[in-house]
CHARMM-style PDB file with segment names, atoms N, HN, CA, C and O in Angstrom:
ATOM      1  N   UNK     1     -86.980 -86.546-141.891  1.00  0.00      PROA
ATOM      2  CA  UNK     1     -85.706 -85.834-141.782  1.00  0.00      PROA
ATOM      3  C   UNK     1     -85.564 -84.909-142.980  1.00  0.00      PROA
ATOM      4  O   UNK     1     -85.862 -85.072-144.163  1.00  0.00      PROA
ATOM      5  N   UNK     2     -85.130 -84.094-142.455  1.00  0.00      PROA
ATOM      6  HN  UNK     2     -84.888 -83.962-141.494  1.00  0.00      PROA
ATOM      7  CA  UNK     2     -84.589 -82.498-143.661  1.00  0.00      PROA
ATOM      8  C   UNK     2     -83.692 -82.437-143.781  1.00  0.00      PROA
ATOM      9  O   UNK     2     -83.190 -82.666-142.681  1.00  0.00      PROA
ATOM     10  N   UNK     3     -82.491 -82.135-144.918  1.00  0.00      PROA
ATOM     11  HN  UNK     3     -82.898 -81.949-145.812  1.00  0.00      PROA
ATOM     12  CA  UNK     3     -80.996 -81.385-144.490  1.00  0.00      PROA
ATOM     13  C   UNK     3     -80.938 -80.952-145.744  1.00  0.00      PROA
ATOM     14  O   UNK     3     -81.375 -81.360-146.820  1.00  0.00      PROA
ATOM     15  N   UNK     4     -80.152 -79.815-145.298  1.00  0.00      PROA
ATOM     16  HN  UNK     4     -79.797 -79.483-144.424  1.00  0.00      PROA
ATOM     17  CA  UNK     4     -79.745 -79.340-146.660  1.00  0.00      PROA
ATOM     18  C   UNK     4     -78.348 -79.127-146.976  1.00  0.00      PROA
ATOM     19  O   UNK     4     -77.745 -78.357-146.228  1.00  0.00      PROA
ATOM     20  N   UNK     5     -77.914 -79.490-147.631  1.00  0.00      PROA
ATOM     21  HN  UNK     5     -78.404 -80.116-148.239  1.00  0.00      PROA
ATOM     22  CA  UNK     5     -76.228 -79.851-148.279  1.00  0.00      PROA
ATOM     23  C   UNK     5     -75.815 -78.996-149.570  1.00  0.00      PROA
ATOM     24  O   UNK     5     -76.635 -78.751-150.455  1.00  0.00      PROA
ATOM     25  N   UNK     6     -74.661 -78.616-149.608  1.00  0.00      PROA
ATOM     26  HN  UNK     6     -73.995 -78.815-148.889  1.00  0.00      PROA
ATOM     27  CA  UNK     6     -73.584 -78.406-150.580  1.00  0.00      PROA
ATOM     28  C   UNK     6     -73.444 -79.751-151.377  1.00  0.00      PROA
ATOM     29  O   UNK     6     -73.081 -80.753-150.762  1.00  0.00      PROA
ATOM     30  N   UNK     7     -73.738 -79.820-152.825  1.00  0.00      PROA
ATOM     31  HN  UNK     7     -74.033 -79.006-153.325  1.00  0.00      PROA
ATOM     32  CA  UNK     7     -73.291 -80.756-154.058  1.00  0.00      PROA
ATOM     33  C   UNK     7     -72.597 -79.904-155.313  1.00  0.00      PROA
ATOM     34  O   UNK     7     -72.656 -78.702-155.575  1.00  0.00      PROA
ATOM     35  N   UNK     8     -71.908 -81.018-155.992  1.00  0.00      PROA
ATOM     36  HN  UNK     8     -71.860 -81.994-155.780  1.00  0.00      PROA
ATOM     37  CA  UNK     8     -71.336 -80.704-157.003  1.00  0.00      PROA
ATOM     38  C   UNK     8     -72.141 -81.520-158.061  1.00  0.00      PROA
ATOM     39  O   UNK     8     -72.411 -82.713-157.925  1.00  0.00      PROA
ATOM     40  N   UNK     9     -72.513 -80.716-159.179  1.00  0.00      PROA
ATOM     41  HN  UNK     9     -72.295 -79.747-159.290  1.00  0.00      PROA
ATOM     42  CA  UNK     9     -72.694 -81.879-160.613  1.00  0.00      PROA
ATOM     43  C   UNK     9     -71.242 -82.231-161.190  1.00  0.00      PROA
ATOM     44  O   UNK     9     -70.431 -81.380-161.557  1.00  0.00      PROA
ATOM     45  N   UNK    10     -71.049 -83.556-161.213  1.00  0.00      PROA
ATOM     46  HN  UNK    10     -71.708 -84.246-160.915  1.00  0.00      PROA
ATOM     47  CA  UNK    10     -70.178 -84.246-162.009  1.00  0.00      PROA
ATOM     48  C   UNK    10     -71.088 -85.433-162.618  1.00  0.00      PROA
ATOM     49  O   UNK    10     -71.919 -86.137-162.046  1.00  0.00      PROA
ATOM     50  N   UNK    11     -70.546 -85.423-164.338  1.00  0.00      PROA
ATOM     51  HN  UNK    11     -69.871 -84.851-164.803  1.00  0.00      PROA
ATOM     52  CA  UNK    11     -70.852 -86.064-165.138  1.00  0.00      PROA
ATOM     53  C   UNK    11     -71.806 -86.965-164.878  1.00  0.00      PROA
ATOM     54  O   UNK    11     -71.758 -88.157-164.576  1.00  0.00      PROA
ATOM     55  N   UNK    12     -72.866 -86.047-165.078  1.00  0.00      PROA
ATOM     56  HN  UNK    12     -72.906 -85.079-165.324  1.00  0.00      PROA
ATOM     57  CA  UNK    12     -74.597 -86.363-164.769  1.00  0.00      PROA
ATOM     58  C   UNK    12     -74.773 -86.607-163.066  1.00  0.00      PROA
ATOM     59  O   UNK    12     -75.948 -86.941-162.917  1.00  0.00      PROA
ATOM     60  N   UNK    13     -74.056 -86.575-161.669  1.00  0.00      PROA
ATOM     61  HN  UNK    13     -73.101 -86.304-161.791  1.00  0.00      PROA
ATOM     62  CA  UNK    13     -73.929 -87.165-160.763  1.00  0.00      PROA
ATOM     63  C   UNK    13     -74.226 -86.464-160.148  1.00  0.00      PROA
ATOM     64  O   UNK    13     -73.288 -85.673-160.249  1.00  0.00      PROA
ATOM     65  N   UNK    14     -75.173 -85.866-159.192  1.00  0.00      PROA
ATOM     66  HN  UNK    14     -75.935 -86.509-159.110  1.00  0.00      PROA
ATOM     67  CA  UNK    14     -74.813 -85.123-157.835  1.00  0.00      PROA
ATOM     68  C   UNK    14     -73.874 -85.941-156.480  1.00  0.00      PROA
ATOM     69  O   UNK    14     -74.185 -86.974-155.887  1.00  0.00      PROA
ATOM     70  N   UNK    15     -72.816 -85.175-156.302  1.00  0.00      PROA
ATOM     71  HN  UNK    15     -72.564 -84.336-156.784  1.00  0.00      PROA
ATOM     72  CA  UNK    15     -71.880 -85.463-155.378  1.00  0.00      PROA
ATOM     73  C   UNK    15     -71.969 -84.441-154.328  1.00  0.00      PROA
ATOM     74  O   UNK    15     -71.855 -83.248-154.611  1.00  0.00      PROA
ATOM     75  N   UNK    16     -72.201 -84.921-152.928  1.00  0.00      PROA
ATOM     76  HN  UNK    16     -72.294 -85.890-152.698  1.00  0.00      PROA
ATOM     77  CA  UNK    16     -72.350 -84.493-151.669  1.00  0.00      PROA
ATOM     78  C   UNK    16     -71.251 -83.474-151.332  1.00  0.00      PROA
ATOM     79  O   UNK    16     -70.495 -83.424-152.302  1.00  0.00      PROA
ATOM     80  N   UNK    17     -70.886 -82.715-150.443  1.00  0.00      PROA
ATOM     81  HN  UNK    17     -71.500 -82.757-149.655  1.00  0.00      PROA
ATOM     82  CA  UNK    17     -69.733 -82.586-150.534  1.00  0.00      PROA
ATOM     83  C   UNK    17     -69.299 -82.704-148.969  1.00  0.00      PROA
ATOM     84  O   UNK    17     -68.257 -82.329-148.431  1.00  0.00      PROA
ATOM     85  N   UNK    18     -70.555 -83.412-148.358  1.00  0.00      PROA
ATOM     86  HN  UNK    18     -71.402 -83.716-148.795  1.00  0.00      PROA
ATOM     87  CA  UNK    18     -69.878 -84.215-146.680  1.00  0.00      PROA
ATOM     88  C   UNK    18     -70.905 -85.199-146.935  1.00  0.00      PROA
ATOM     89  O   UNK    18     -71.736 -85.112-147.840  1.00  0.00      PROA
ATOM     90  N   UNK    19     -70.783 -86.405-145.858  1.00  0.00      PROA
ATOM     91  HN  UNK    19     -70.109 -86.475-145.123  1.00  0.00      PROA
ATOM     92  CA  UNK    19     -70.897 -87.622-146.082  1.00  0.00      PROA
ATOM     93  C   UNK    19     -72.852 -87.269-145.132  1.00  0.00      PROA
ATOM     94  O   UNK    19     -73.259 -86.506-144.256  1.00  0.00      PROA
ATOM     95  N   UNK    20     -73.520 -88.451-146.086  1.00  0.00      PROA
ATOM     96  HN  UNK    20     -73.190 -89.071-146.797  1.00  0.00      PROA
ATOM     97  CA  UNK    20     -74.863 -88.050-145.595  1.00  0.00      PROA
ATOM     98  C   UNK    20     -75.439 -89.184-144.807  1.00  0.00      PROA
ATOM     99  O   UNK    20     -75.212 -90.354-145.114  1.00  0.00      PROA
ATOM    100  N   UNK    21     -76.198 -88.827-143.773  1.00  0.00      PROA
ATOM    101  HN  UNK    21     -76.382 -87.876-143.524  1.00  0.00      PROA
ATOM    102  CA  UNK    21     -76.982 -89.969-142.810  1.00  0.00      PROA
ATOM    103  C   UNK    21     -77.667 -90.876-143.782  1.00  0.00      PROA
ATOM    104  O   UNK    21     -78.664 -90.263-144.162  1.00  0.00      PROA
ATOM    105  N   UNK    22     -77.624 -91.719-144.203  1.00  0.00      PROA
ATOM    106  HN  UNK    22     -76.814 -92.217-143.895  1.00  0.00      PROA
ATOM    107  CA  UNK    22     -78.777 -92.360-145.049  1.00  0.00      PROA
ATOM    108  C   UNK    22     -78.403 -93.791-145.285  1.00  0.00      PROA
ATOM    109  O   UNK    22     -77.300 -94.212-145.634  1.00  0.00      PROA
ATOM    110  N   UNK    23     -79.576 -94.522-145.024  1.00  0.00      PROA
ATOM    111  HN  UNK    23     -80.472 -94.180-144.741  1.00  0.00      PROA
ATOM    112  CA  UNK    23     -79.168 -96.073-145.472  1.00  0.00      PROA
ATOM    113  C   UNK    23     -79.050 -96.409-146.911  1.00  0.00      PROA
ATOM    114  O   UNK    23     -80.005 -96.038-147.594  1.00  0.00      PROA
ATOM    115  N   UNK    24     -78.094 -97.028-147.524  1.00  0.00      PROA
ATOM    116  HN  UNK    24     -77.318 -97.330-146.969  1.00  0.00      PROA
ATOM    117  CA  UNK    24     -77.942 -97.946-148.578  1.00  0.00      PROA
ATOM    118  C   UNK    24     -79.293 -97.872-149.302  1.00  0.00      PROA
ATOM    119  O   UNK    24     -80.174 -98.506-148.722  1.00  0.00      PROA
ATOM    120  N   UNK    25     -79.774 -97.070-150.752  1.00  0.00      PROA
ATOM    121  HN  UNK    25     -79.058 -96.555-151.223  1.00  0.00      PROA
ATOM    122  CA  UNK    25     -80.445 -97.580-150.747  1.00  0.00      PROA
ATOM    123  C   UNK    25     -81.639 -96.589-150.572  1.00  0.00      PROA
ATOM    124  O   UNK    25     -82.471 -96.529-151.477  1.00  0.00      PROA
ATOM    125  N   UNK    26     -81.794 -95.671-149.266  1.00  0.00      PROA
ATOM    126  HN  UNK    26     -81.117 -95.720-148.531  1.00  0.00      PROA
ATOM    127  CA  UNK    26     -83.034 -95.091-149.028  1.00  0.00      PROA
ATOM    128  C   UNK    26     -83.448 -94.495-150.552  1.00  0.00      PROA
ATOM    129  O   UNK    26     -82.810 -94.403-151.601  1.00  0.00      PROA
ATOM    130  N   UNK    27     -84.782 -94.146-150.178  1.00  0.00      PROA
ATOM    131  HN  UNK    27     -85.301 -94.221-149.326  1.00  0.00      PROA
ATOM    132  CA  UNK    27     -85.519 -93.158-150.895  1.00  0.00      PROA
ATOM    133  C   UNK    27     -85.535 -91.995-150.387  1.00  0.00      PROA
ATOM    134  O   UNK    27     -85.645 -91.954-149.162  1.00  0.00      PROA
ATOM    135  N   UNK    28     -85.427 -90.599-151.196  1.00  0.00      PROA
ATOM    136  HN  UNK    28     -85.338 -90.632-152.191  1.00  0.00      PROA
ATOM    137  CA  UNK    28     -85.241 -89.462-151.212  1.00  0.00      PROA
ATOM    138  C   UNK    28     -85.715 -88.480-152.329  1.00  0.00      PROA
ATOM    139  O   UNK    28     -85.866 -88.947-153.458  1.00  0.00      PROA
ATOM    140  N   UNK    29     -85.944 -87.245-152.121  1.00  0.00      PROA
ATOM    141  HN  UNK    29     -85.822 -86.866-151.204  1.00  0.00      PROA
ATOM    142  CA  UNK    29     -87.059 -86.167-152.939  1.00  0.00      PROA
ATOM    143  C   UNK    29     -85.589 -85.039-152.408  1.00  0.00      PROA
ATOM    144  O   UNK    29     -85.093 -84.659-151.347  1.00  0.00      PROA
ATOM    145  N   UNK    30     -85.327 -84.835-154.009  1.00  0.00      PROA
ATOM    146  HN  UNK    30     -85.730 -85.143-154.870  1.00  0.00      PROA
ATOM    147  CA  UNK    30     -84.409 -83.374-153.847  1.00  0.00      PROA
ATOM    148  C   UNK    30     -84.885 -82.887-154.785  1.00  0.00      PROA
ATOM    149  O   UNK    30     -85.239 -83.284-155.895  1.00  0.00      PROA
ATOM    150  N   UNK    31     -84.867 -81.339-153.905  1.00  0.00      PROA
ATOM    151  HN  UNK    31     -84.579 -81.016-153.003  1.00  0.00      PROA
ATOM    152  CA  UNK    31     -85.311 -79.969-154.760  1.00  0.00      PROA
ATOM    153  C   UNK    31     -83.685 -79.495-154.857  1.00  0.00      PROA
ATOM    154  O   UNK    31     -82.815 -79.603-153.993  1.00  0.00      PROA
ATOM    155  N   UNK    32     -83.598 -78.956-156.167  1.00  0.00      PROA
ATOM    156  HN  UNK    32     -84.305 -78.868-156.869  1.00  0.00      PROA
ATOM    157  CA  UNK    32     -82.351 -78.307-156.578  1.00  0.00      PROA
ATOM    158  C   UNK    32     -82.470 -76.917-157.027  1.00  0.00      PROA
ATOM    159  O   UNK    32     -83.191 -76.461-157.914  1.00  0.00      PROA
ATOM    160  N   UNK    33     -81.513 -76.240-156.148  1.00  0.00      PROA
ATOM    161  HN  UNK    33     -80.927 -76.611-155.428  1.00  0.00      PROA
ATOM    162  CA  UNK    33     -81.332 -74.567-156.198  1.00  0.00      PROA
ATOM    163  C   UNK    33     -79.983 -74.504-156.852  1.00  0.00      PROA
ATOM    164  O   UNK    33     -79.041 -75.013-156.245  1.00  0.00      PROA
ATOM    165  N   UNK    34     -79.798 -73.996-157.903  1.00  0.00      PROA
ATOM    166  HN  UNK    34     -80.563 -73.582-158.396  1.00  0.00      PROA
ATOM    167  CA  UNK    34     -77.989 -73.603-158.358  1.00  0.00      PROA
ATOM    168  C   UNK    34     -77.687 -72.413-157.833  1.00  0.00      PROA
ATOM    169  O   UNK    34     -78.230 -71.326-158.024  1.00  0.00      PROA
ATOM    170  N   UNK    35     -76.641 -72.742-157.052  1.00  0.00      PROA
ATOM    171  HN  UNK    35     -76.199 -73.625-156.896  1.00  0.00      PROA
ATOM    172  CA  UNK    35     -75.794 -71.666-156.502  1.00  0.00      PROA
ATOM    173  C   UNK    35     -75.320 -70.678-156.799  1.00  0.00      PROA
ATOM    174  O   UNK    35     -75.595 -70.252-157.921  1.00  0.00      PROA
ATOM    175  N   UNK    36     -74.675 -70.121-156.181  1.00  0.00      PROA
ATOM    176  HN  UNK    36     -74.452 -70.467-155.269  1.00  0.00      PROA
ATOM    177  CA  UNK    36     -74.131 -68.621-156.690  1.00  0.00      PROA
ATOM    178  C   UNK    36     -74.675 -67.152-156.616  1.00  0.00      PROA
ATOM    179  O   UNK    36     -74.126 -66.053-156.549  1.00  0.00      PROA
ATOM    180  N   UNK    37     -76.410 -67.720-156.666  1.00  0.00      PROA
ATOM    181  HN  UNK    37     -76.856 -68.613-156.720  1.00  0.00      PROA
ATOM    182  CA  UNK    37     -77.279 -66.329-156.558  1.00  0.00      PROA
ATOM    183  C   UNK    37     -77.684 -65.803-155.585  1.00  0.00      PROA
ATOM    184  O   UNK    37     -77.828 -66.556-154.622  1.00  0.00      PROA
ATOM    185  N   UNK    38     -77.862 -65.070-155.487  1.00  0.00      PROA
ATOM    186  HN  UNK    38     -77.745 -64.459-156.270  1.00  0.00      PROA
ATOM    187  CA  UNK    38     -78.935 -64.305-153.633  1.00  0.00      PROA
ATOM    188  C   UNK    38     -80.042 -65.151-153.891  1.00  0.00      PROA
ATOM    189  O   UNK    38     -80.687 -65.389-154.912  1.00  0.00      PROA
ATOM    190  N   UNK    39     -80.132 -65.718-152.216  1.00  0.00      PROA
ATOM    191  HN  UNK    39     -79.607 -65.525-151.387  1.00  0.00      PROA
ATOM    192  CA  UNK    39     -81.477 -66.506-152.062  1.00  0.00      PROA
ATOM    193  C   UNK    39     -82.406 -65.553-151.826  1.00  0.00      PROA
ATOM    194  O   UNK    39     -82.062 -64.488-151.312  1.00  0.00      PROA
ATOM    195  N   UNK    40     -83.506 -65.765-152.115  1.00  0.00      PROA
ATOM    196  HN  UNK    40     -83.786 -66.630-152.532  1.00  0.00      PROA
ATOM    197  CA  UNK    40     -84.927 -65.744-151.880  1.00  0.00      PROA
ATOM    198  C   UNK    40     -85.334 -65.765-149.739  1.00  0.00      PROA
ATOM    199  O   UNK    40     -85.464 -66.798-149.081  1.00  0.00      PROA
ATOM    200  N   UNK    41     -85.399 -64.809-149.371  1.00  0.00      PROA
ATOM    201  HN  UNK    41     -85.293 -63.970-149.905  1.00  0.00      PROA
ATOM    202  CA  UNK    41     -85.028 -65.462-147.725  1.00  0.00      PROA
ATOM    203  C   UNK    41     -86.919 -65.552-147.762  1.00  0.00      PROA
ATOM    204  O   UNK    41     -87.465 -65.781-146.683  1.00  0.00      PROA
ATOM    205  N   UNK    42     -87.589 -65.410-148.711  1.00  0.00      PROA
ATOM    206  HN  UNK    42     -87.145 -65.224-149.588  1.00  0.00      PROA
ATOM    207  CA  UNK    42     -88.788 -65.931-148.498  1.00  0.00      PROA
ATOM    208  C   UNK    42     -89.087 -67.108-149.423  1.00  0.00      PROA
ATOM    209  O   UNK    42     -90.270 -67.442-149.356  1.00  0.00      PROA
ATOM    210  N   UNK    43     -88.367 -67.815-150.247  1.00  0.00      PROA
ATOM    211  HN  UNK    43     -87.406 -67.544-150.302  1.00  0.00      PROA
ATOM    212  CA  UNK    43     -88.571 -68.771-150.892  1.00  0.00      PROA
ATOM    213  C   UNK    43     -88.898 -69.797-150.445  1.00  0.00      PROA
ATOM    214  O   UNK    43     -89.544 -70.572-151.150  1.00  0.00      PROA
ATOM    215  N   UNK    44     -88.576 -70.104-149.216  1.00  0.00      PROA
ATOM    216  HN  UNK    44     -88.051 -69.475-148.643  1.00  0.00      PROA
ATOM    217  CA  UNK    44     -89.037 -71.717-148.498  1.00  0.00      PROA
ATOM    218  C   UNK    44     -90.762 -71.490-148.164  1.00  0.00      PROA
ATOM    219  O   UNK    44     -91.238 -72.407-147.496  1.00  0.00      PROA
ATOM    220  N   UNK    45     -91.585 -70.549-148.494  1.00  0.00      PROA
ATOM    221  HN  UNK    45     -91.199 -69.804-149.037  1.00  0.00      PROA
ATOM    222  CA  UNK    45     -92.664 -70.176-147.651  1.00  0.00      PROA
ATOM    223  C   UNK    45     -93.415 -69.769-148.766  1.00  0.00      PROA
ATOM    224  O   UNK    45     -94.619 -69.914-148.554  1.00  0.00      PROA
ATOM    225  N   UNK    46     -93.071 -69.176-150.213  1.00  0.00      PROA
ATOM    226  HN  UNK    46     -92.093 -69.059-150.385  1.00  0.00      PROA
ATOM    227  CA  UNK    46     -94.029 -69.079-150.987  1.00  0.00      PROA
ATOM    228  C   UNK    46     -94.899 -70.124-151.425  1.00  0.00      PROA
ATOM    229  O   UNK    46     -94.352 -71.213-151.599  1.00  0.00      PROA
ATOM    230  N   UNK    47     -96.327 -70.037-151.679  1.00  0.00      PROA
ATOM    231  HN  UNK    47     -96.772 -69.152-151.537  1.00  0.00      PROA
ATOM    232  CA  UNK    47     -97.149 -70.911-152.150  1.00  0.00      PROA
ATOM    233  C   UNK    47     -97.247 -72.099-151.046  1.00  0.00      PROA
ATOM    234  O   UNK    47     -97.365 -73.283-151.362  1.00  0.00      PROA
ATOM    235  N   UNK    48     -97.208 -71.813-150.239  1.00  0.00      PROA
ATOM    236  HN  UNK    48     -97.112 -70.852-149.983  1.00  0.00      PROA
ATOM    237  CA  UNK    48     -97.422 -72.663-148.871  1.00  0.00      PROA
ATOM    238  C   UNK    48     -98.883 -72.458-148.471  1.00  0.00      PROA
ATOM    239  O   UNK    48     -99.558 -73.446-148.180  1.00  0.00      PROA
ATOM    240  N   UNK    49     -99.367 -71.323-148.442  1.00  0.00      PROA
ATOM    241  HN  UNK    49     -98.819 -70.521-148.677  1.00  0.00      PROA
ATOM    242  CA  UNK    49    -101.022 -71.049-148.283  1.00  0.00      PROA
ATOM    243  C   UNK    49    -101.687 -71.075-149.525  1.00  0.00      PROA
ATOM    244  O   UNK    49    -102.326 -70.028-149.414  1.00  0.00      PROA
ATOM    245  N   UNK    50    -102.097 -71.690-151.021  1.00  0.00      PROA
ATOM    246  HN  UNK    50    -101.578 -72.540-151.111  1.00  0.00      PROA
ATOM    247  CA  UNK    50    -102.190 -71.658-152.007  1.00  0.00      PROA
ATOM    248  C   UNK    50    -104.206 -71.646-151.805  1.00  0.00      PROA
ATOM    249  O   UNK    50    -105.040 -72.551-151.806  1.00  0.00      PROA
ATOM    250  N   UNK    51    -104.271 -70.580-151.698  1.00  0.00      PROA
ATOM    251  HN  UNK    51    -103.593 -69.844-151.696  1.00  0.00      PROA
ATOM    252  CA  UNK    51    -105.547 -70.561-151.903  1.00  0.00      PROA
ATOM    253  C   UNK    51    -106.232 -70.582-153.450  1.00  0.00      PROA
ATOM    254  O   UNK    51    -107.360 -71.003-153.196  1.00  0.00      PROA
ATOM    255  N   UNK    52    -106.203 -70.461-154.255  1.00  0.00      PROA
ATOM    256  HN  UNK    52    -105.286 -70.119-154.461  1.00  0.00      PROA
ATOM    257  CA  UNK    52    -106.752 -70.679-155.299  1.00  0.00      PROA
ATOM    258  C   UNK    52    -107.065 -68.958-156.137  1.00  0.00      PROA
ATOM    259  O   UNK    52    -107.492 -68.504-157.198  1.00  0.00      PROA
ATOM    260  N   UNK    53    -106.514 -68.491-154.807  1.00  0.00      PROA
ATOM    261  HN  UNK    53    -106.168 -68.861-153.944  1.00  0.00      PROA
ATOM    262  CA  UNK    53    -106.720 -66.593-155.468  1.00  0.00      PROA
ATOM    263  C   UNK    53    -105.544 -66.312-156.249  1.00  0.00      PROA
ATOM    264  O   UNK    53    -104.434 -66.689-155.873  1.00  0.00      PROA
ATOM    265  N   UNK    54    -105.727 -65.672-157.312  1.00  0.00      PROA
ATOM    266  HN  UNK    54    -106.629 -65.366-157.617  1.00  0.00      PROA
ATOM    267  CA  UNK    54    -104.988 -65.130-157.611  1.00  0.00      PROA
ATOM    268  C   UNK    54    -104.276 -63.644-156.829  1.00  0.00      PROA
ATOM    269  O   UNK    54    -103.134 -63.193-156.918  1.00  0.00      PROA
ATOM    270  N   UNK    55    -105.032 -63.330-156.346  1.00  0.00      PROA
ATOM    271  HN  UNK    55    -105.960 -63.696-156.274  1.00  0.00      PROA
ATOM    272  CA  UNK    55    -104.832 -61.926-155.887  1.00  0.00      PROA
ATOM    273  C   UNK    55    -105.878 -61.606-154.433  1.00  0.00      PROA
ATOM    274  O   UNK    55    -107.036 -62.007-154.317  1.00  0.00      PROA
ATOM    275  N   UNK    56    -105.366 -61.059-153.753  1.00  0.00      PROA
ATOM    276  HN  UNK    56    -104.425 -60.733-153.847  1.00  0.00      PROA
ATOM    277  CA  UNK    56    -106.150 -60.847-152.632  1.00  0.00      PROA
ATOM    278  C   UNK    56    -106.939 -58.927-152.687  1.00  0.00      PROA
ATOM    279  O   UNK    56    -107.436 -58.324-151.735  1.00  0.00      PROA
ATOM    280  N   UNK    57    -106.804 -58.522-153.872  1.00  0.00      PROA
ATOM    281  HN  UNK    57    -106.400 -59.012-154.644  1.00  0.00      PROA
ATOM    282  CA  UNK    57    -106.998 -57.345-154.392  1.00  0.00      PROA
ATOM    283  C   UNK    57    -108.805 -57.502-153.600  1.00  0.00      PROA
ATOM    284  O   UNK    57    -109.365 -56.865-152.708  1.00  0.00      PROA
ATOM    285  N   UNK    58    -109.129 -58.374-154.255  1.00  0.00      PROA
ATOM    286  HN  UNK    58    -108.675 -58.891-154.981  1.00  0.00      PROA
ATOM    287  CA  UNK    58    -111.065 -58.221-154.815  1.00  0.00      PROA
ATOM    288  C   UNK    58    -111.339 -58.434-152.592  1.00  0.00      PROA
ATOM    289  O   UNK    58    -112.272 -59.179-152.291  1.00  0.00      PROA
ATOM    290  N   UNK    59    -110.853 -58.043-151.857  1.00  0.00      PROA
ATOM    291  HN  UNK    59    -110.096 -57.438-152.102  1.00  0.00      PROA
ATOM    292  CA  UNK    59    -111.632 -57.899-150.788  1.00  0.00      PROA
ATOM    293  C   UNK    59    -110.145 -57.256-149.620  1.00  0.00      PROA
ATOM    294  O   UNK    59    -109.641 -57.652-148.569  1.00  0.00      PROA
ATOM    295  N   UNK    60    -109.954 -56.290-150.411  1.00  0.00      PROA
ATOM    296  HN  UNK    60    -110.363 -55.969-151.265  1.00  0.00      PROA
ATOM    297  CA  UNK    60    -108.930 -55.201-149.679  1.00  0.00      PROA
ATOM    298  C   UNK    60    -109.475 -54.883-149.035  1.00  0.00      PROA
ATOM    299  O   UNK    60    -109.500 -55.479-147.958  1.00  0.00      PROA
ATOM    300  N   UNK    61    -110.456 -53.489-149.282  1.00  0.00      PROA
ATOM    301  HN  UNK    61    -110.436 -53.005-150.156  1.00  0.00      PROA
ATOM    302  CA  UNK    61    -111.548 -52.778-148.247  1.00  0.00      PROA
ATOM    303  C   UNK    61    -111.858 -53.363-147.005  1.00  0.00      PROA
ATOM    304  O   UNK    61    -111.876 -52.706-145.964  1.00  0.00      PROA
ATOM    305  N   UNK    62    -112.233 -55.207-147.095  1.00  0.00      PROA
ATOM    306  HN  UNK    62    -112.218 -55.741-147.941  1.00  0.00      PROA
ATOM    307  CA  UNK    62    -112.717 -55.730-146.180  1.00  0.00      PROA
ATOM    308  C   UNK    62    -111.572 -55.643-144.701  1.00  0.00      PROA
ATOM    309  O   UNK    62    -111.698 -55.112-143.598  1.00  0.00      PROA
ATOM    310  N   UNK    63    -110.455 -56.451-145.348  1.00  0.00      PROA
ATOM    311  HN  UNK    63    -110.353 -56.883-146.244  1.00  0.00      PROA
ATOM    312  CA  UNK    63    -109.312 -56.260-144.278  1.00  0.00      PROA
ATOM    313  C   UNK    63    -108.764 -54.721-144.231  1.00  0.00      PROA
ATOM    314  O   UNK    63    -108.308 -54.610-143.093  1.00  0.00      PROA
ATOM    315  N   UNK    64    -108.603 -53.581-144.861  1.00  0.00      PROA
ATOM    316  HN  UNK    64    -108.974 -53.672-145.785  1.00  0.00      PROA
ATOM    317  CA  UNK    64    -108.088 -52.857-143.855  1.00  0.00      PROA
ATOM    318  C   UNK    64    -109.087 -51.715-143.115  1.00  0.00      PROA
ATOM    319  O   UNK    64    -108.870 -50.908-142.211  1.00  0.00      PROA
ATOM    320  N   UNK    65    -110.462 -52.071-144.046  1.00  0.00      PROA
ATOM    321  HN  UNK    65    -110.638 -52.726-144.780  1.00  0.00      PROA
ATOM    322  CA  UNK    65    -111.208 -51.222-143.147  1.00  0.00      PROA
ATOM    323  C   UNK    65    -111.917 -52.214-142.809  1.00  0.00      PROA
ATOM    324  O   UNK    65    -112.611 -52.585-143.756  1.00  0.00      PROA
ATOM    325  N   UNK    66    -112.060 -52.820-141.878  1.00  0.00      PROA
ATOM    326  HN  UNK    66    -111.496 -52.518-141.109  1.00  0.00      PROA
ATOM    327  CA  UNK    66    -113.345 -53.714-141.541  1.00  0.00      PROA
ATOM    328  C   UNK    66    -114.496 -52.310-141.014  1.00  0.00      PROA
ATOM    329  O   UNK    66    -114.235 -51.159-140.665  1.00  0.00      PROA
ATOM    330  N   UNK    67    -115.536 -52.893-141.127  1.00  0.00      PROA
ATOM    331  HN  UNK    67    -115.748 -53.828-141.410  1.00  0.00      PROA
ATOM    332  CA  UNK    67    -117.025 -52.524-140.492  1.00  0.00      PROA
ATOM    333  C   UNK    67    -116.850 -51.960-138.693  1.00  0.00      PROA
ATOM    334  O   UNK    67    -117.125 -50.869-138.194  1.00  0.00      PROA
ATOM    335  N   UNK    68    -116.271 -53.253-138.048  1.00  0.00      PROA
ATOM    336  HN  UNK    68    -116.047 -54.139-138.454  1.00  0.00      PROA
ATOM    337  CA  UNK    68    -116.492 -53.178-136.890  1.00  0.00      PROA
ATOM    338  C   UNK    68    -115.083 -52.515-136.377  1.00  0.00      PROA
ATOM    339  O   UNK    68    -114.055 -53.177-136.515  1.00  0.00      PROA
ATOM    340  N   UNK    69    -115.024 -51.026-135.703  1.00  0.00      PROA
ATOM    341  HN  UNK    69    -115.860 -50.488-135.591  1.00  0.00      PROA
ATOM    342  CA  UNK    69    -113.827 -50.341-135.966  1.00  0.00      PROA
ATOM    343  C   UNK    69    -113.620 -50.443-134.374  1.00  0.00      PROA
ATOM    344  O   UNK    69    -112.755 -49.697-133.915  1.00  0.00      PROA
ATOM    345  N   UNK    70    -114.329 -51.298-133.452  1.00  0.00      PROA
ATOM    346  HN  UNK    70    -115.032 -51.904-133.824  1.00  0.00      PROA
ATOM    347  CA  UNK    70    -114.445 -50.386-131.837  1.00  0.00      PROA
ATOM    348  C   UNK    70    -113.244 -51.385-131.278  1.00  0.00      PROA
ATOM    349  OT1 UNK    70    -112.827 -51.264-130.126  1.00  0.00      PROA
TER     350      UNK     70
END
């Protein structure tokens, strides 16, 4: 399961700000974004293909001119 919620920090606490599906107890992994700023509408997707390149520079030529043009 995924969701993503509105919280408040109070005194060290993240507080929900609607009530969440979860048992007593579960375990959970939160990533924290502070509000207020323009999102990223590609941020959920960067570094998702992490090939190990830094740069896809060193074989340009290949993809936009390939060899085989027919």
């Amino acid at each position: 399961m995924s969701v993503t919620i509105a919280a408040t920090y109070e005194n060290g606490v993240l507080k929900p700000q609607q009530p969440l599906e979860l048992a007593e107890g579960a375990q959970v992994q939160v990533t924290i974004r502070a509000g207020g700023g323009a999102l990223d509408p590609l941020g959920d997707v960067i570094g998702i293909c992490e090939s190990g390149r830094a740069t896809g520079a060193d074989e340009h030529n290949r993809y936009i001119y390939p060899a085989d043009r027919s």
